[in-house]
N, C-alpha and C positions, 0 to 999 in steps of 0.2 A: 655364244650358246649354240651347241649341236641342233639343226635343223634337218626335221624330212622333207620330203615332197613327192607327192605320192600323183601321179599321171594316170586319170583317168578314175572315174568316177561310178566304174559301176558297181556289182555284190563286192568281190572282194579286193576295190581297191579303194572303196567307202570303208570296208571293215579295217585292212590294214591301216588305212589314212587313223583310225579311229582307236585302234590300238598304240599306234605310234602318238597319237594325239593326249594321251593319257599319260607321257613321259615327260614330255617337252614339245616343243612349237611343231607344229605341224601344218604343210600348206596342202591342200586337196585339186587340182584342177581337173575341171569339167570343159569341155570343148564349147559345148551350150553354154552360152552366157544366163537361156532364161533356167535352165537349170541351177546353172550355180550361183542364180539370186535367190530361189526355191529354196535351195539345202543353204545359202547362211541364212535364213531367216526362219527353216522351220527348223534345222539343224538335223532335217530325216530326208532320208532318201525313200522314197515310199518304193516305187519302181524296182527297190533292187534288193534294199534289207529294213521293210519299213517297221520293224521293232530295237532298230540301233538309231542311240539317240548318239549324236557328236558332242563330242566332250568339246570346251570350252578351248583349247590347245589347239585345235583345229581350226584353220583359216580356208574358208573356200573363195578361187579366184578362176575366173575364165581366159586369165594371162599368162601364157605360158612366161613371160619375161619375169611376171611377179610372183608366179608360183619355184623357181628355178632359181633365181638368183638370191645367192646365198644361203644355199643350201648344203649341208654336211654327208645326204644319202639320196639320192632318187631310184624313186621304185616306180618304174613304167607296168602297169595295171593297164594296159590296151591291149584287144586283139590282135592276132597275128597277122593280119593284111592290112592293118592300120598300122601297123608297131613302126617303121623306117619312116613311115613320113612325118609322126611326133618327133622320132628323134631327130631327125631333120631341123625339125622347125624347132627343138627345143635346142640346140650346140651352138648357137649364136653365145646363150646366156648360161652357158657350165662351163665353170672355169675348169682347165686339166688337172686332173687326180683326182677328183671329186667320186666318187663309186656309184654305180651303174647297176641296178636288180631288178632282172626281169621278171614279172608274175604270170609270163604268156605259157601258154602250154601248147605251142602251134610250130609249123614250119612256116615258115613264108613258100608261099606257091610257086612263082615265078622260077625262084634260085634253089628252094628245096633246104637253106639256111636254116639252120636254128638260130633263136633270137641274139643271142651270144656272139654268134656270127657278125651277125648287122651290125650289134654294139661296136662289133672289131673295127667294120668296117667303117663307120659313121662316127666315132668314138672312140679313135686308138688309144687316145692320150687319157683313158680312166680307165682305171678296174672296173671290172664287169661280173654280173654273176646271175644265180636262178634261186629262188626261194619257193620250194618245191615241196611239197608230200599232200597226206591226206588231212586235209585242211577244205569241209564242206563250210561256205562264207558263213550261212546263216547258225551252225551251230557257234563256229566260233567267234560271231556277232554277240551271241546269246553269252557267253564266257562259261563252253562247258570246254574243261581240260581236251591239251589237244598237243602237236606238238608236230617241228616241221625241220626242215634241213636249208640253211640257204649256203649254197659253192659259190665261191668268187675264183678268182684269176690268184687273188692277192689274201695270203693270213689277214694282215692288217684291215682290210677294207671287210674279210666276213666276220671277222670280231668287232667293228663298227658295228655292222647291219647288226649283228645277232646284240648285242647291247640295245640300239635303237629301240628293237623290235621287240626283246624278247618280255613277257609279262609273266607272273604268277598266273594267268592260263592255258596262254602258247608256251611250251617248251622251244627253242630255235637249238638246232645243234647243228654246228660247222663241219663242212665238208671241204674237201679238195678235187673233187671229181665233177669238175662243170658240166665235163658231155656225159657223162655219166645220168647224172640227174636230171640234163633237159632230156635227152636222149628218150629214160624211162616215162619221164611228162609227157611228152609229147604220144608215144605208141600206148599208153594205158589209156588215152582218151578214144583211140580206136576200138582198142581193145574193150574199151563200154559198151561202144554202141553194138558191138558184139553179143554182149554179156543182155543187151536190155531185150535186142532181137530174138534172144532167147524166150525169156523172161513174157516177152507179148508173144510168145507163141503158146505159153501154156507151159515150157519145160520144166523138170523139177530141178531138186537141190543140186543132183549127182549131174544132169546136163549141167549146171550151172557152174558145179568145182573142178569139171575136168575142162568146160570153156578156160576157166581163168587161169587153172594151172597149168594147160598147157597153150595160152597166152603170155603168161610169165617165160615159158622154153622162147617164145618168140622175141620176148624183148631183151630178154638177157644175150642172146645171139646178134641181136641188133646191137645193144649196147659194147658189147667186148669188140664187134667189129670195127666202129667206129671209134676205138678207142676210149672206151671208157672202161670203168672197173668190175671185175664179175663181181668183187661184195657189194655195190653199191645197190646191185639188182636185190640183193634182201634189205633194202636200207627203207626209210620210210617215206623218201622217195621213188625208189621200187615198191616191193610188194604191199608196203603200206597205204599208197596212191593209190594204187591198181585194185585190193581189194577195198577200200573207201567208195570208188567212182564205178567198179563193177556191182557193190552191191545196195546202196543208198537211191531207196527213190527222189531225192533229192539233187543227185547228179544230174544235170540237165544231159550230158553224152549217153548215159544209161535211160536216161527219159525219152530222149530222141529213136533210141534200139527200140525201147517196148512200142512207142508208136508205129514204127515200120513193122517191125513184126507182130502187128495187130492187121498192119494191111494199109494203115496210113500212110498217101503219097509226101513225097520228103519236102515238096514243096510250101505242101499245107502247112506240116511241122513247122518250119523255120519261119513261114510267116507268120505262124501261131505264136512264138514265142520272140520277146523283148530280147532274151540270153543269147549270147553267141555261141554256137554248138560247135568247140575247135576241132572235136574229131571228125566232123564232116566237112570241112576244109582242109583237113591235113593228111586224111587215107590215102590221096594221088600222090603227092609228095613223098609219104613216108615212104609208102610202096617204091617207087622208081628209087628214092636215094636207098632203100636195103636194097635192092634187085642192081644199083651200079654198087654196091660192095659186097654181093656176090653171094648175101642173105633172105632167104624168099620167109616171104610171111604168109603163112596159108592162111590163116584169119585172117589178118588184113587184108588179104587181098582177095578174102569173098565178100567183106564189107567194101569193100571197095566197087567192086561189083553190083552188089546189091544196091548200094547208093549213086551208081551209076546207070541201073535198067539193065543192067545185061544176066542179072540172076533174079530170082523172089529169093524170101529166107529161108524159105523148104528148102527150096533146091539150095541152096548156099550148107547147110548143116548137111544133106544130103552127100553134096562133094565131099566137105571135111571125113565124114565118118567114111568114106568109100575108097580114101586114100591107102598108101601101101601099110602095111604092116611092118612094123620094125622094134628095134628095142626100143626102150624111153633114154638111155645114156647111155655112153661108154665114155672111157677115158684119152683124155688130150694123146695122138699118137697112135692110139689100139686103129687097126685095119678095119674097112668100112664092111660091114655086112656081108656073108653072101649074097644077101640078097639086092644088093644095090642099096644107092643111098636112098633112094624112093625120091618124092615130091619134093622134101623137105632140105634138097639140096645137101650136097657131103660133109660129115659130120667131125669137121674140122674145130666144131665151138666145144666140143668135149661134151663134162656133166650137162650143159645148159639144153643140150640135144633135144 
């Protein structure tokens, strides 16, 4: 019988455990052991989505050996600067070809990786992929209709997952654009904390659609650089992600923006909250890897800024709007401006400009 196993236990990798749990066998691990005697025996994760109750299919285990072996899909549901050393300790006990889905939405810091990467690396001998879009845990705890993209490496292994996974609530639709979709995952969680900076300053609707829209210009320029696909950027893993996690007070990355740009120190934030906030671990990273492929992020890299002390978010909004003047696109080839390419580096990415 087809088996998940779902790595890591917090909102939404209690919730996927608990959707896949509702199909067939399902193992859950949790790193805490007192945890994962907590959740089998009240079968609720109070901490994280305490109104999903675990379906009966659902086995929680603090062994990574008992959770892994013999398993048909593993979905690692760990943060980004935890994610290499689960998989680490979990490749002892996955046999080769077994398929690989990541839920991270983060770069690793150190190497600037997306998660996909590491799998490569730590994991050659399985397909690997990303299960990505606008998928906030607790509504889709709750089973309001919702719908998501997961890319593998391999057809066969994302028509696995998308089978495993997919319910009469989640819609799952298969992709083939890996860097494509982490690529957009990972720069819309910046692009939150953007959108929330906003939002805790007081700005209105119209500050708020030209932040995202021309956020979108930003990650779509990152994405085709890195080789991914310019449709993917309207996929729901693009703008579908992006406008979810920009406008949802619910977004803990949009929750993190409106408390800075209330004027809360970022320290307090993060010690305030249980949630891992991945776009404030992944704006250095993201920054440097577009800036070594030759793509500057001007939002990103005032949030970047801002979350590092060397701006407020006055001044941060201040810069963006003081920037050059130019057109909004031109086409792949058309000659750059008179006026220069401006800030926003030369306008090599075409429409996405």
């Amino acid at each position: 019988m087809e088996r998940v196993c779902v790595l890591g236990a917090g909102s939404w990798g209690t919730t996927v455990a608990a959707l896949a749990g509702r199909r067939g066998p399902t193992a859950l691990w949790c790193r805490r052991p007192e945890l994962a005697a907590a959740l089998a025996a009240s079968r609720r994760n109070p901490d994280y989505v305490p109104d999903l109750v675990l379906p009966e299919g659902v086995r929680v285990t603090a062994s990574l050996a008992e959770a892994v072996q013999g398993a048909s899909l593993v979905v690692l549901a760990v943060p980004s600067h935890g994610f290499r050393q689960v998989v680490r300790e979990a490749r002892a006990w996955l046999p080769p070809g077994v398929p690989v889905v990541s839920l991270a939405k983060g770069l690793e810091r150190s190497s600037h990786r997306r998660m996909t990467e590491v799998l490569a690396e730590e994991l050659p001998q399985c397909p690997r992929g990303v299960l990505s879009g606008p998928n906030l845990a607790h509504e889709i705890a709750a089973g309001q209709p919702a719908a998501t993209v997961v890319a593998m490496t391999d057809p066969s292994a994302a028509q696995l997952a998308q089978r495993l996974l997919h319910t009469d609530r989640l819609r799952i639709y298969t992709n083939d654009d890996v860097v494509g979709c982490e690529v957009a995952g990972v720069t819309k969680n910046v692009l939150a904390l953007a959108a929330g900076m906003a939002v805790g300053l007081g700005l209105g609707d119209s500050s708020l659609a030209a932040l995202v829209t021309r956020g979108l210009a930003e990650l779509g320029r990152l994405v085709v650089a890195l080789g991914g696909e310019r449709l993917t950027v309207t996929s729901l893993a693009g703008v579908g992600d992006l406008v979810a996690t920009c406008t949802s007070p619910h977004s803990r990355n949009r929750s993190a923006g409106v408390a800075l740009g209330q004027g809360r120190p970022l320290a307090e934030i993060l010690g305030g909250s249980r949630m891992v906030v991945e776009g404030v671990a992944s704006a250095r990273p993201l920054v440097e890897l577009a800036a070594h492929h030759g793509v500057e992020l001007p939002i990103g890299q005032q949030v970047l800024d801002v979350l590092e002390g060397r701006t407020t978010v006055v001044e941060a909004v201040d810069r963006l709007m003081s920037r050059t003047a130019k057109a909004e696109f031109w086409d792949l080839g058309a000659p750059v401006p008179a006026e220069g390419p401006g800030p926003d580096g030369p306008g090599r990415d075409g429409p996405m400009r």
